[in-house]
Structures are given as structure tokens and as C-alpha cells.
VOVODO-186770 format. One line per field, with one value per residue (C-alpha): residue number from 1; chain; x, y, z. Coordinates in Angstrom, 2 decimals, always signed. Layout:
# residues N
num: c(NUM; ...);
chaine: c(A; ...);
east: c(X; ...);
north: c(Y; ...);
up: c(Z; ...);
# end
This chain:
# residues 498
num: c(1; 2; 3; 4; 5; 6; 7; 8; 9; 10; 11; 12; 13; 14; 15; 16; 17; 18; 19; 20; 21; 22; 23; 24; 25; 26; 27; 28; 29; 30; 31; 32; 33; 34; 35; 36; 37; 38; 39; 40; 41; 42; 43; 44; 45; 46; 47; 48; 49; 50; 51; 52; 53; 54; 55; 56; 57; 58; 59; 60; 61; 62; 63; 64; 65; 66; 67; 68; 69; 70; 71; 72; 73; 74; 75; 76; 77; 78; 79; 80; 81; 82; 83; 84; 85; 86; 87; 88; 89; 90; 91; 92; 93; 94; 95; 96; 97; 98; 99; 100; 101; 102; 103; 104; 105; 106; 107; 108; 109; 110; 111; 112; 113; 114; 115; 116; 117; 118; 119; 120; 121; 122; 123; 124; 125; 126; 127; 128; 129; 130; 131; 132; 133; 134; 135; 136; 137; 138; 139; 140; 141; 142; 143; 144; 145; 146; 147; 148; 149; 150; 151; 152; 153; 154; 155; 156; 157; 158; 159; 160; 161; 162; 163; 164; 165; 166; 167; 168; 169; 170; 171; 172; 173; 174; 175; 176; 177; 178; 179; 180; 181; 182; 183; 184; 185; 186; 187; 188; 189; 190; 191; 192; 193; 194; 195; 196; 197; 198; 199; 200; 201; 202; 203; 204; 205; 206; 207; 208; 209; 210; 211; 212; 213; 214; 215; 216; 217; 218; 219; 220; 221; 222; 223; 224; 225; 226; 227; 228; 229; 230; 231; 232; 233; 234; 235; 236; 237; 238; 239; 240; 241; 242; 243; 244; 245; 246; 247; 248; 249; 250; 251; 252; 253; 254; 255; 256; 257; 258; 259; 260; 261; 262; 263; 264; 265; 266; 267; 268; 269; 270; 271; 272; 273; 274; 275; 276; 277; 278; 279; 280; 281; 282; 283; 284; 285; 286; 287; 288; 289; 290; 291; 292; 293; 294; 295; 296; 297; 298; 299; 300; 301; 302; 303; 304; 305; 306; 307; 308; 309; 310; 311; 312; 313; 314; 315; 316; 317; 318; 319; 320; 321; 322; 323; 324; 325; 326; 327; 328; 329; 330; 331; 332; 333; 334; 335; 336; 337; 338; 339; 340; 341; 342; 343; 344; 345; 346; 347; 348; 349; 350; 351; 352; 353; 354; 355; 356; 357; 358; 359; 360; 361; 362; 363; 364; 365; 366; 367; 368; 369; 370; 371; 372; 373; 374; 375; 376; 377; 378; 379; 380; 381; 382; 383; 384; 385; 386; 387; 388; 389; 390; 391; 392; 393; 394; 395; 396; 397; 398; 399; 400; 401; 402; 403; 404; 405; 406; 407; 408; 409; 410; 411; 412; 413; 414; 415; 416; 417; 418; 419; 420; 421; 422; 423; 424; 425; 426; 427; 428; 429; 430; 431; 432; 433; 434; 435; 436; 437; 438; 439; 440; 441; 442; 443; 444; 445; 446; 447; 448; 449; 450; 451; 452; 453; 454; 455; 456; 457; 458; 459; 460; 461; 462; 463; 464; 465; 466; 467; 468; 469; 470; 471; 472; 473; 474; 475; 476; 477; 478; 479; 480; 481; 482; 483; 484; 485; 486; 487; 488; 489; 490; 491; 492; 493; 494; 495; 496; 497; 498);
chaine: c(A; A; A; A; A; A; A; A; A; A; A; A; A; A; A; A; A; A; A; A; A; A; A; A; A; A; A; A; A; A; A; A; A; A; A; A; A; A; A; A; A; A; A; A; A; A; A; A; A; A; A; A; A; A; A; A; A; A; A; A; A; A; A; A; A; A; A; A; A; A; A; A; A; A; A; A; A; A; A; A; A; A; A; A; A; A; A; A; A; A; A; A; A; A; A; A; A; A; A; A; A; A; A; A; A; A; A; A; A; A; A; A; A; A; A; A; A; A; A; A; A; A; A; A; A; A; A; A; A; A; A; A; A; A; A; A; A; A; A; A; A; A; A; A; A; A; A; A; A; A; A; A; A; A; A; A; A; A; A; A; A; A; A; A; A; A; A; A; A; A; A; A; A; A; A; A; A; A; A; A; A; A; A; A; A; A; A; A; A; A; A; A; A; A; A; A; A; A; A; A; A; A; A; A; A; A; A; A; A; A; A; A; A; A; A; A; A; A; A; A; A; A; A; A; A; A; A; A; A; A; A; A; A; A; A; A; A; A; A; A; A; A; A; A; A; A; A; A; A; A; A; A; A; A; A; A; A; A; A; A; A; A; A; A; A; A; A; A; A; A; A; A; A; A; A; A; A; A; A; A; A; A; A; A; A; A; A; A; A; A; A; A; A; A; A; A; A; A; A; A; A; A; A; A; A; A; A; A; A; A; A; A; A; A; A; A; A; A; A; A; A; A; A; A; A; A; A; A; A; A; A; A; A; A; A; A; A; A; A; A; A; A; A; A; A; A; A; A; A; A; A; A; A; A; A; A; A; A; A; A; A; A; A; A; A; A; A; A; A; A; A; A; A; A; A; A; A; A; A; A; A; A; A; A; A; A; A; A; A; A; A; A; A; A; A; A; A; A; A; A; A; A; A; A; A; A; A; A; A; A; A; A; A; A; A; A; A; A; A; A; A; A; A; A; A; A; A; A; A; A; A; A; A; A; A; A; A; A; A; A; A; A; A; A; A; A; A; A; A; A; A; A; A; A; A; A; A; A; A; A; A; A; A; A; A; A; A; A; A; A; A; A; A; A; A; A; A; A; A; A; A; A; A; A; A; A; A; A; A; A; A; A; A; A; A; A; A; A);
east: c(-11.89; -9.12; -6.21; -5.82; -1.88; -0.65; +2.90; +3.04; +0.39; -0.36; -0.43; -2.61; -1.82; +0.55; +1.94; +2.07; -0.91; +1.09; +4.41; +2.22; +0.82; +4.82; +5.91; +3.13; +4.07; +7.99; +6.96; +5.13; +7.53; +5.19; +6.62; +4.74; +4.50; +3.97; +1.07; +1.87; +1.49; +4.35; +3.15; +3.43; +7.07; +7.52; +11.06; +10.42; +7.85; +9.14; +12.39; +9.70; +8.19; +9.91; +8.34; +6.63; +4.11; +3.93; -0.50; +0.21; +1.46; -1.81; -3.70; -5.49; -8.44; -6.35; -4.40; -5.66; -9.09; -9.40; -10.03; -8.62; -5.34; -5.00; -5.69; -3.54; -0.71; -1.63; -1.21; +1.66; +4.19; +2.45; +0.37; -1.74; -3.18; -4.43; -4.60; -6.34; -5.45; -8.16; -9.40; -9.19; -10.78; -11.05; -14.79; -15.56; -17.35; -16.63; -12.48; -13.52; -15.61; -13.07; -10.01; -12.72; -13.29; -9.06; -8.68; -6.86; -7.22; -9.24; -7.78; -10.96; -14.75; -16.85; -17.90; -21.87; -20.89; -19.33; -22.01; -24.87; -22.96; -21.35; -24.90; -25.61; -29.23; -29.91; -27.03; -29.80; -32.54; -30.81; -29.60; -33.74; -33.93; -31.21; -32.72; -29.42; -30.75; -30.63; -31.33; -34.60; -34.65; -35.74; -34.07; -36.25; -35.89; -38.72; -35.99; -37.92; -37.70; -40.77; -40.95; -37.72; -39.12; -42.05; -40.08; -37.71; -40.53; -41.68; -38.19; -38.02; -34.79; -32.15; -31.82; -28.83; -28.55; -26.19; -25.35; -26.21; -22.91; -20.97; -18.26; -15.80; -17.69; -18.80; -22.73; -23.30; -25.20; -26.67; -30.01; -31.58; -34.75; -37.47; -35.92; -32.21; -33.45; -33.85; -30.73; -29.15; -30.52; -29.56; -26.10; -25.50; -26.71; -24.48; -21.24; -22.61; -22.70; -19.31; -18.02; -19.30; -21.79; -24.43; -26.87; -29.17; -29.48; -30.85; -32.38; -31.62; -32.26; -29.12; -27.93; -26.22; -23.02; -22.44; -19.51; -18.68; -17.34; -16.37; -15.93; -13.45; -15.03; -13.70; -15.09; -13.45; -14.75; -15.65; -18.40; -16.22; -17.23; -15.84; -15.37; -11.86; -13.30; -14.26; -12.23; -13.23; -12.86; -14.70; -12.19; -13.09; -12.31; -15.37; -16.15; -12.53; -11.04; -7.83; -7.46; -8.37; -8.19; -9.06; -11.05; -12.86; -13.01; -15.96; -18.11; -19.79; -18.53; -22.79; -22.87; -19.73; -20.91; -24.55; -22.86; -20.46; -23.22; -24.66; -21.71; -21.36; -25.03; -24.37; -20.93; -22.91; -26.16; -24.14; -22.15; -19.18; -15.44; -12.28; -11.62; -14.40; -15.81; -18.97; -19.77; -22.15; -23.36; -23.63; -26.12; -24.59; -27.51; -25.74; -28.26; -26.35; -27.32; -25.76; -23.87; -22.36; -19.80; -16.77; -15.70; -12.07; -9.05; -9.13; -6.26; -7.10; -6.31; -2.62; -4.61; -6.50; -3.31; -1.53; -4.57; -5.09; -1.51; -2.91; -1.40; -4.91; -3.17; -1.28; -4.91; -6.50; -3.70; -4.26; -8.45; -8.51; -6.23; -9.17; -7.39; -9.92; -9.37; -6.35; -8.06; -11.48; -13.73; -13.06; -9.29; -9.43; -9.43; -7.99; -5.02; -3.82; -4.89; -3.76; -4.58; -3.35; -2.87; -3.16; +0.03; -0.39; +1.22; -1.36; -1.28; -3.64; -3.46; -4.69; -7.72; -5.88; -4.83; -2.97; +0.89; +3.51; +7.10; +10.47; +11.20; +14.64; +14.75; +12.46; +13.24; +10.45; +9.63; +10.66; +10.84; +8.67; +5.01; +5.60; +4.77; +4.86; +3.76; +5.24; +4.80; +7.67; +11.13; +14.24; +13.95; +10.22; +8.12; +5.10; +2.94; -0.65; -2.33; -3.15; -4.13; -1.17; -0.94; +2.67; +2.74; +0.70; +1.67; -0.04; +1.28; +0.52; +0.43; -1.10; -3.80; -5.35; -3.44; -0.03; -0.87; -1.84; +1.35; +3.69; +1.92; +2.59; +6.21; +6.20; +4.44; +7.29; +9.79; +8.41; +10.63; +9.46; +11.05; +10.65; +6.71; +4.44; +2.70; -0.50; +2.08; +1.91; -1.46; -2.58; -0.17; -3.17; -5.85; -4.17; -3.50; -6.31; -8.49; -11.70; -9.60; -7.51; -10.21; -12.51; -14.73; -15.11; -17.63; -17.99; -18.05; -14.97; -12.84; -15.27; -16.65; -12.93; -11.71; -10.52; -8.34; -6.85; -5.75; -1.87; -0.75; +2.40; +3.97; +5.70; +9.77; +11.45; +14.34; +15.43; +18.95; +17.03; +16.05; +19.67; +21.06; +18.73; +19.66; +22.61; +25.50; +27.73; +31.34; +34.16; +36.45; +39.27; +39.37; +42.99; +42.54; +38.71; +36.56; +33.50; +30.50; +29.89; +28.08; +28.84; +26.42; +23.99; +20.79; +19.17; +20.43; +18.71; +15.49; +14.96; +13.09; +10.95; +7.56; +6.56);
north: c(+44.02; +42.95; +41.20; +37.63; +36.96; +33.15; +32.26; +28.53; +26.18; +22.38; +20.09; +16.74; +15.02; +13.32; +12.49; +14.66; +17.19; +17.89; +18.80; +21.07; +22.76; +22.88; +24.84; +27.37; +28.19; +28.42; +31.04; +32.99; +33.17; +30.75; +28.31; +24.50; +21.34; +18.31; +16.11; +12.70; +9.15; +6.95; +3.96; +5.99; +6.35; +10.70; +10.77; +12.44; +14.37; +15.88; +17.55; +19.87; +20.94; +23.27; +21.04; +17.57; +16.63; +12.59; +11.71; +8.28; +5.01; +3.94; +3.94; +6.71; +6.47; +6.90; +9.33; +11.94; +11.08; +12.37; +15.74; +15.60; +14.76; +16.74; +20.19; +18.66; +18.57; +22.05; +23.31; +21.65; +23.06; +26.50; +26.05; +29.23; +28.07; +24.42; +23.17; +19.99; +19.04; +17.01; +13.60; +12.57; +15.39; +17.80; +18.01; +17.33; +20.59; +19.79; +20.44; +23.19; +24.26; +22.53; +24.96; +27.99; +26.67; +26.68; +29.98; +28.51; +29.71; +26.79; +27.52; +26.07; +27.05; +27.70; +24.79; +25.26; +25.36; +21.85; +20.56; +21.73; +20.37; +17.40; +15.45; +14.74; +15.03; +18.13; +19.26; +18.62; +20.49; +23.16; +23.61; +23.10; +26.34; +27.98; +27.04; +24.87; +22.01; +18.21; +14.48; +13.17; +11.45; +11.22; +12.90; +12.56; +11.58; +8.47; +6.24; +2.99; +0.12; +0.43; +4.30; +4.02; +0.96; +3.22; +6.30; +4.14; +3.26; +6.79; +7.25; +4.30; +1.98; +2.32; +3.93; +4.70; +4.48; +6.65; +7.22; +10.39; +11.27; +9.52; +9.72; +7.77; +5.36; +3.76; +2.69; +3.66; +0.39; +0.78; -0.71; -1.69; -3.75; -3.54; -7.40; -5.70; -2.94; -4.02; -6.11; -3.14; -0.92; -3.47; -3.57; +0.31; +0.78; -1.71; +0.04; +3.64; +2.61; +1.02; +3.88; +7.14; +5.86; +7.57; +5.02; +7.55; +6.53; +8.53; +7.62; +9.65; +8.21; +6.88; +8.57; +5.78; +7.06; +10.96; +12.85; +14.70; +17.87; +19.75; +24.14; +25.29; +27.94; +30.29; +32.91; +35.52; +37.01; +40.36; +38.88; +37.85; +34.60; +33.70; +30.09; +29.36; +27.33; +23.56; +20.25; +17.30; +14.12; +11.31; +9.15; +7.25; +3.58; +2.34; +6.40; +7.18; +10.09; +8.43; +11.07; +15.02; +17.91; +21.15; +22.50; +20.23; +18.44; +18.73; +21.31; +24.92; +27.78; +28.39; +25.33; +26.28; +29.57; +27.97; +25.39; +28.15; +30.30; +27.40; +26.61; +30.52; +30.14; +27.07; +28.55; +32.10; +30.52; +29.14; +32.21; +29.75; +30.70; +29.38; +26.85; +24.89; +22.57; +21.85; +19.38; +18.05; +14.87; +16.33; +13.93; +13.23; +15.49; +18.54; +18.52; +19.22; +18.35; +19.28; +16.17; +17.41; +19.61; +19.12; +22.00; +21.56; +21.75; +18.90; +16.23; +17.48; +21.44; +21.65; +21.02; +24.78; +26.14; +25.58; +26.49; +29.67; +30.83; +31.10; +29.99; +27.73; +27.04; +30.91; +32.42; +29.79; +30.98; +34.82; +34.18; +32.54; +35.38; +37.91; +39.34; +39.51; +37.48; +38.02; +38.18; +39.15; +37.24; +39.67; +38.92; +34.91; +32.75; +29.27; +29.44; +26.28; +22.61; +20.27; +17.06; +15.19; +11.43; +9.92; +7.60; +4.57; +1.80; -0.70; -3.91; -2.92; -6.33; -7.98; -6.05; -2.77; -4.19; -2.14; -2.85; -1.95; -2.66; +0.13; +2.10; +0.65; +3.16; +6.00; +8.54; +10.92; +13.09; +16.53; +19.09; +22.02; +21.97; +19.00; +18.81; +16.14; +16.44; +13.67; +12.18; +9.59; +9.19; +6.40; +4.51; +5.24; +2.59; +1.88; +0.65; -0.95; +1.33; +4.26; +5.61; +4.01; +7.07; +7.77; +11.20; +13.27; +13.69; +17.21; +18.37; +21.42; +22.31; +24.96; +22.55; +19.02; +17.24; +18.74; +17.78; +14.38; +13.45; +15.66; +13.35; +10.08; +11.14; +12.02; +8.29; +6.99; +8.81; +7.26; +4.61; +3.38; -0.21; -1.73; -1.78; -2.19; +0.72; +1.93; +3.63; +1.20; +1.08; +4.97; +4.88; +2.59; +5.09; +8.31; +6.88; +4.99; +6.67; +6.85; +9.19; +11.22; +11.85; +13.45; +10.58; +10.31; +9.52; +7.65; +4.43; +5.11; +2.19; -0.34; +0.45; +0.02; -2.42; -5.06; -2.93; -1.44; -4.82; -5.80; -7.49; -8.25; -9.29; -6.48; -7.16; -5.69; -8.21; -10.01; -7.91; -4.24; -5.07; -6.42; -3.37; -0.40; -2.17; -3.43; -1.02; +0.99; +0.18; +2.86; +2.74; +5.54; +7.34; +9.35; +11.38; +10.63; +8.45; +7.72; +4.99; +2.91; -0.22; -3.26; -1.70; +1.35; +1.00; +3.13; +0.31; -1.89; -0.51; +1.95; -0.21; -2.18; -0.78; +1.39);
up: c(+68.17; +70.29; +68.71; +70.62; +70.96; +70.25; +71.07; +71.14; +69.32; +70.83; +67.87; +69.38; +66.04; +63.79; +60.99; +57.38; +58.96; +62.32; +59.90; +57.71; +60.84; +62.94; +59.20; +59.17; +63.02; +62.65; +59.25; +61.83; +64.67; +67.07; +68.84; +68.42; +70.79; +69.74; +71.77; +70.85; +71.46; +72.93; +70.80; +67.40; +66.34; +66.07; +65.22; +61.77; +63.05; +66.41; +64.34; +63.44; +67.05; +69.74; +72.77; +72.61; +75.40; +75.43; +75.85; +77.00; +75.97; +74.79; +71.55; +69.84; +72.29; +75.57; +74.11; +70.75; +71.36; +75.15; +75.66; +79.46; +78.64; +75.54; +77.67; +80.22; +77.76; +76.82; +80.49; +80.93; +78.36; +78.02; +74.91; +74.85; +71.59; +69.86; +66.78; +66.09; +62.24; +61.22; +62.45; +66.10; +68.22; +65.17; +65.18; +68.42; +70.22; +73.57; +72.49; +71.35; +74.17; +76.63; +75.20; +76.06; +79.74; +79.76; +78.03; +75.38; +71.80; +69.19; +66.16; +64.19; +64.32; +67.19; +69.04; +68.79; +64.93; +64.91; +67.18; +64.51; +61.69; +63.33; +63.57; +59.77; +60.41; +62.13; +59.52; +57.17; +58.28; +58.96; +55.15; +54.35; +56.64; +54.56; +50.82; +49.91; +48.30; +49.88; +49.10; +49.65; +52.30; +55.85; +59.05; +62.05; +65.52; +65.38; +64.90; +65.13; +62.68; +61.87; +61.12; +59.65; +57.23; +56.09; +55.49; +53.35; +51.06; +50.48; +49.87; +47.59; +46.35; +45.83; +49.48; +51.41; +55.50; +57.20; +60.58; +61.88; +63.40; +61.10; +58.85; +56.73; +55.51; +58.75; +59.73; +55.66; +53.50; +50.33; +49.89; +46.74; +48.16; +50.52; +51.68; +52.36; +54.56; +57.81; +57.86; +56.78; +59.60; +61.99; +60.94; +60.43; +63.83; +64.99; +63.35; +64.12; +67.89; +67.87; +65.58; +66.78; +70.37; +68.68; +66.39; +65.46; +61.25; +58.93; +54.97; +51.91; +48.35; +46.75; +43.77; +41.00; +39.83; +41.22; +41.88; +45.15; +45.23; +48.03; +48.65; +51.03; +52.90; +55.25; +57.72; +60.11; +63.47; +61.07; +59.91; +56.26; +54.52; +51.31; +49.36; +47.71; +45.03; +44.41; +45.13; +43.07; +45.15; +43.35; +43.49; +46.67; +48.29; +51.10; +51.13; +51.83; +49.07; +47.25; +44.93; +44.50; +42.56; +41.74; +39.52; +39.50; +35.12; +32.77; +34.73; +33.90; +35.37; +35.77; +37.62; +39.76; +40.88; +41.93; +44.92; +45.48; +46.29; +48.35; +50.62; +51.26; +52.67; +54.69; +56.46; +57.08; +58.45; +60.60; +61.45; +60.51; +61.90; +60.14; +57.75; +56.69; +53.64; +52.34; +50.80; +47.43; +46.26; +41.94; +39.79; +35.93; +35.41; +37.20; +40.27; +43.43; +46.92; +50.04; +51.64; +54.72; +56.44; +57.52; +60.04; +59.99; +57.83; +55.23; +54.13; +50.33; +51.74; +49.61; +46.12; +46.61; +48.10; +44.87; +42.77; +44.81; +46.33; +50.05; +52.91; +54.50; +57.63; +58.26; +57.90; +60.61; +62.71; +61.85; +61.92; +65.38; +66.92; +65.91; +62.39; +59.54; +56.55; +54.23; +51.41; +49.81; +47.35; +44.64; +45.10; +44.73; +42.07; +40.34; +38.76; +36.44; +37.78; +41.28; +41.55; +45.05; +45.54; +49.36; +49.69; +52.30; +53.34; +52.67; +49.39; +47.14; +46.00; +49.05; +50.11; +50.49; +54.23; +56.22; +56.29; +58.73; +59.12; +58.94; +56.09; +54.64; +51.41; +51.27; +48.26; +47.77; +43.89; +43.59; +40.43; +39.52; +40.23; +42.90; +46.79; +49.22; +52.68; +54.11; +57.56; +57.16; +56.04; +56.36; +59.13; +60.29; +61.88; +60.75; +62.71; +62.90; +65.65; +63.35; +59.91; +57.42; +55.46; +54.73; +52.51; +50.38; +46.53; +45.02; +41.47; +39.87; +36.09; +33.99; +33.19; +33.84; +31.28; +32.53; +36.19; +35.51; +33.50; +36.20; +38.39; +37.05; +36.17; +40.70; +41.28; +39.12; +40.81; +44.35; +46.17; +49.24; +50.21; +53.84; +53.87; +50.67; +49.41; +47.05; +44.65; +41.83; +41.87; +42.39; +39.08; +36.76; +38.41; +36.73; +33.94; +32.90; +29.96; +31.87; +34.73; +31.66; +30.31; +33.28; +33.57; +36.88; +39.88; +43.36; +41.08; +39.72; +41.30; +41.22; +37.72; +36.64; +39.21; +36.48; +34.89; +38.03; +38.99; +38.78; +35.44; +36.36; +40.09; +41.35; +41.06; +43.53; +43.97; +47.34; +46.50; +46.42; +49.71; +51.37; +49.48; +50.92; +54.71; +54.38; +56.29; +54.23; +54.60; +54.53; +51.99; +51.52; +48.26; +48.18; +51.57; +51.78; +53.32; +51.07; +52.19; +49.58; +49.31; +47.04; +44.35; +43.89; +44.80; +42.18; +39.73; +41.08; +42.25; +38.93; +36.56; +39.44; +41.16; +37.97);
# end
């Protein structure tokens, strides 16, 4: 096969994912642009990039989320390849198919493989085809009220509706009467519409208290498909992932090697290309169903990085340029434990609202077995128009127990001043017994909600503040200049936010 040459990836992203994506390229000799909004604040981020393209002025729909301008920006500074990251255009097929029309290299799947797993539905019956196993439920195109209403009660309560093209959380209700249901519909519809244009629903009976776990897959233009392993990411807010890791606690290696099996069936039946992950919905009985796929690199990637010592990003590169896979099943496997925690600026004691403001004091963990993938540092605005996560915090330990305390020790290590953060709080997750101990599911957070809460207002004095801002003055120290302030900082801040 002929070898595809990339010299200079478009990143239409931002934040931690476009960073991780600028390293990979400046390892491999390939220059990177940046495609960015004007209304996001790149500072940090550009320092990474060669080029930077600007998309607009506007929000994330005028700008990531159309395809027009994003092969524009391509064009214009010479891309010859694209990366998406994940989120905005990441699974949409007609990017995909748009960088074909433009001769410009995808570096993800194939885009009649995200359209056949980007509508949950048809995602469905096509694992039914393949023998991997999925929720009762009900997937059809009859998408009256009134079909819809009798399918639920073959289905029977408690039921979940989903939006066929969803994701995140949106157009999903949980329904545990035949009187909630067609409110339910009504509103999913609503939020699938407004979400995704698409209100196509579909029903699938609603499993109390599982766990979802995830395989990375990947596949190559040989005709190679091979899983790297399972990501455990029960730990969820509104059906957003908080926290992840890998392998995944309290599970047979019997049970492992069945969904393994399973997501290698789903990527080759659909003669998958590049990163991919599928994903389970696992009953406290150890049943498994197939959930969905997502056919893209995902934010949790870094936890089987560290577990397997691959380079997820340098092998989408390698794949989409036509090179076979760098490594064969035979050749993988986990290595010690990872567990990742999703930083945001957001108060978890106020509805976990968004926050925004500039970062006075940013000091980020380091030490053995600990990674950040940060999209921020001193100085960065944060603003309100996108996603408010700030960084990525992945430890790595020879086992669970040794993750989760190098973890906590990292959270404690964590200064962030100038905007509130989840830091505190992701702190009484990991170290709550239920979460030590491997006791985990989609409940998790709301089962335990009580004792997540705050017990004590969190300190961090008027002075920390003035301190982190206030401008250094010069002050000459024998034939030095030093800046100094009128105190440390670290004295002050230490014992607060823990």
C-alpha cells in the first residue's frame, strides 16, 4: 500500500486535547496549526502550534462546529492533514468525508464508519447482526407516541429514553411509570432536537445501579484490529465521566476477555480505522451489553497510555498515513493501575455551575507516576462560551491502592486561585470508602451525595488572593535584583483547599 505523507496537521480544537495532539506532532517532526476561536483565550495553547488559523470571532457553532470554515482554515495555511480531538466535529462524517472531497488526510475512522455508529439506533442493530449483546429495548423508525408508548410497555419500567444521535447526557430521562412516559418523550425530543436536530428517540430497559466500561479499540488500513484493554468510567455526573481508570476494580479476567472479544467484533464489522471505543453498560450480575461507540480519541485516552506504554495519538498519526499498527495483540497488555480525574472550573457546591474569571495562581502536581494535561496556566481566561475543563490529573502506581493515594497526594498538591474549581471535591470522591474500596457504579455520586458534600467552608483567605495578584516589587540583594512580595504565597495558601 502506498505510504500517505503528512507534514503539517490542522488542530480545529482547544484546550488540554489540542496540546496533547501539538506534542505528538513536534515528536514526529510534523508541523501543527492551530484552528481556533477569537472568543476563547489560546495564549497557553498556541506556544504549542507552528501556525494558528483564527475560525471566527464567534462561538463554537460559527466557528469548531462548521465544517466550511474548518477546511477553509486547512487550505489556507497548508494543512495536508486534520485532526479533530474529540468533541465538536469529531464524529461528524461529513468532516470526514469533507477532508476526502479536499484531499486532506482525516486522521480518525472512515466517515461511513462514524455515520453507522454515530446514530445510536442503527448502532444497535447493527451489533444484533454481529452477535454482541444489547439492552432490551426498542430501535425502530415508527417513532410515534403511540408506537413508542406500546413498545415501552413490552419493554416495561424502569425504561430509559435516549436520543438516537445523542450523547452526553442530552434528550436521556429515566422513566419508572407508565404516567412519566410521555412527558418524558416529549421532553427528550425536545432536547434531542435542540441538541443534536435529529429527535429520533429510542427505548432500552434501564438497568439500576451498573457500571460502564469502555475498550479502546484500534484498527489499521491492513486489515489489523486489536483492543488495548478496558477503562472503568462509572464515576459519572448527568452522564458526564468525572473520573476513570484502568483496569477496571473487582472484575474476572473471564469476564474481561468476553467484552474484549465483543468490542473486537463491533470495530471489525465495521471494518473500523483508527482509534476507537466501545462501549458496555455491565449489570452487578456481570451481564454486559453494548452501549455505544465512540469513533474518536477519548478525554480518558492517557489512563491506557500509562497502563499500556503506547503512544494513542503517534499511532493515529502513523495509521491514517497508511502504516500498519505498531503493535500486535500478542504484544499488549496492562501494566500496574491509572486512574484520571477531569479538573473544571465549575463550584461543586452550587450545582456544579460553570465558573469563569483569570487564573491569578495556578501551580499544577508533579512527582513519579503523575501527568497533567493541562489546557491552562497563570493568567488564562476562562471563559463561559465553552467546556470549563481546565486540566486532566492521571496517576499511575503499581496497583489501585498506590494510584488512588498518589492521586490524592496530586489533588492536594493542586492550587488553582482566580476561578473556583472541582478539586476539593474530586478529593471526598477518591477517598471515600465506597470508591477505595472498588464499589463503584453510574449511581455512585448520587448514592453518596451526602457525604460528598463540603463540611467545612473552603478558607482561602481575602490575603491568598491580593498575594497571588498583587505585583512583585524589586528589591536588590548585594548585586541582585530578586522579586519578592511582602510574604510567600505558599504560606498562605498551603493548609487551605485540601
Amino acid at each position: 500500500m502506498t505510504l500517505t505523507t503528512i507534514t503539517k496537521i490542522l488542530v480545529p480544537n482547544r484546550g488540554e486535547i489540542a496540546v496533547r495532539i501539538a506534542r505528538a506532532c513536534r515528536e514526529m517532526g510534523i508541523a501543527s496549526a492551530l484552528a481556533y476561536s477569537e472568543a476563547d483565550d489560546i495564549r497557553f495553547v498556541r506556544s504549542f502550534f507552528d501556525d494558528a488559523v483564527s475560525l471566527g470571532s464567534g462561538d463554537a457553532r460559527a466557528t469548531y462546529l462548521d465544517v466550511g470554515r474548518v477546511i477553509d482554515a486547512a487550505r489556507s495555511c497548508g494543512a495536508d492533514a486534520l485532526h479533530p480531538g474529540y468533541g465538536f466535529l469529531s464524529e461528524r462524517p461529513e468532516l470526514a468525508a469533507a477532508c476526502a472531497d479536499a484531499g486532506i488526510t482525516f486522521i480518525g475512522p472512515r466517515s461511513e464508519s462514524i455515520a453507522a455508529m454515530g446514530s445510536k439506533a442503527a448502532a444497535r442493530q447493527l451489533m444484533q447482526k454481529l452477535g454482541v449483546p444489547v439492552v432490551p429495548g426498542y430501535d425502530g423508525d415508527d417513532q410515534s407516541v403511540e408506537t413508542l408508548s406500546r413498545e415501552a410497555m413490552g419493554v416495561g419500567f424502569p425504561l430509559l429514553v435516549k436520543a438516537s444521535a445523542g450523547g452526553g447526557g442530552k434528550g436521556m430521562k429515566i422513566v419508572r411509570s407508565a404516567g412519566e412516559l410521555e412527558p418524558a418523550l416529549e421532553s427528550a425530543r425536545r432536547e434531542a432536537i435542540k441538541a443534536f436536530g435529529d429527535g429520533r428517540l429510542l427505548l432500552e430497559s434501564y438497568i439500576e445501579e451498573p457500571r460502564h466500561v469502555e475498550f479502546q479499540v484500534f484498527g489499521d488500513t491492513h486489515g489489523n484490529i486489536v483492543h488495548l484493554f478496558e477503562r472503568d468510567c462509572s464515576i459519572q455526573r448527568r452522564h458526564q465521566k468525572v473520573i476513570e481508570e484502568s483496569p477496571a476494580p473487582r472484575y474476572t479476567d473471564a469476564l474481561r476477555q468476553r467484552m474484549a472479544a465483543a468490542a473486537v467484533a463491533a470495530a471489525r464489522g465495521v471494518e473500523y480505522l483508527n482509534a476507537g471505543t466501545v462501549e458496555f453498560i455491565v449489570t452487578p450480575e456481570g451481564e454486559f451489553y453494548f452501549l455505544e461507540m465512540n469513533t474518536r480519541l477519548q478525554v480518558e485516552h492517557p489512563v491506557t497510555e500509562l497502563v499500556t506504554g503506547v503512544d494513542l495519538v503517534r499511532a493515529q498519526i502513523d495509521v491514517a498515513s497508511g502504516k500498519p499498527l505498531p503493535w500486535k495483540q500478542s504484544e499488549l497488555a496492562q501494566r500496574g493501575h491509572a486512574v484520571e480525574a477531569r479538573v473544571y472550573a465549575e463550584d461543586p457546591d452550587d450545582r456544579f455551575l460553570p465558573q469563569s474569571g483569570r487564573i491569578a495562581l495556578y501551580s499544577q502536581p508533579a512527582g513519579p507516576g503523575v501527568r497533567v494535561d493541562a489546557g491552562v496556566t497563570e493568567g488564562s481566561e476562562i471563559g463561559v462560551k465553552f467546556d470549563p475543563m481546565l486540566s486532566k490529573l492521571i496517576c499511575y502506581a503499581r496497583n489501585r491502592e498506590e494510584s488512588i493515594d498518589r492521586l490524592d497526594r496530586a489533588l492536594r498538591d493542586y492550587v488553582i486561585l482566580g476561578t473556583r474549581t472541582n478539586v476539593s471535591w474530586l478529593r471526598r470522591v477518591v477517598t471515600h470508602p465506597a470508591f477505595r474500596d472498588g464499589r463503584v457504579s453510574t449511581r455512585f455520586l448520587l448514592d453518596h451525595e451526602a457525604d460528598l458534600q463540603r463540611v467545612t467552608p473552603d478558607l482561602v483567605p481575602a490575603l491568598a488572593v491580593a498575594l497571588a495578584t498583587a505585583p512583585r516589587k524589586s528589591v536588590q540583594r548585594g548585586t541582585t535584583e530578586e522579586a519578592v512580595g511582602a510574604a510567600s504565597v505558599w504560606d498562605v495558601v498551603g493548609p487551605w483547599g485540601r
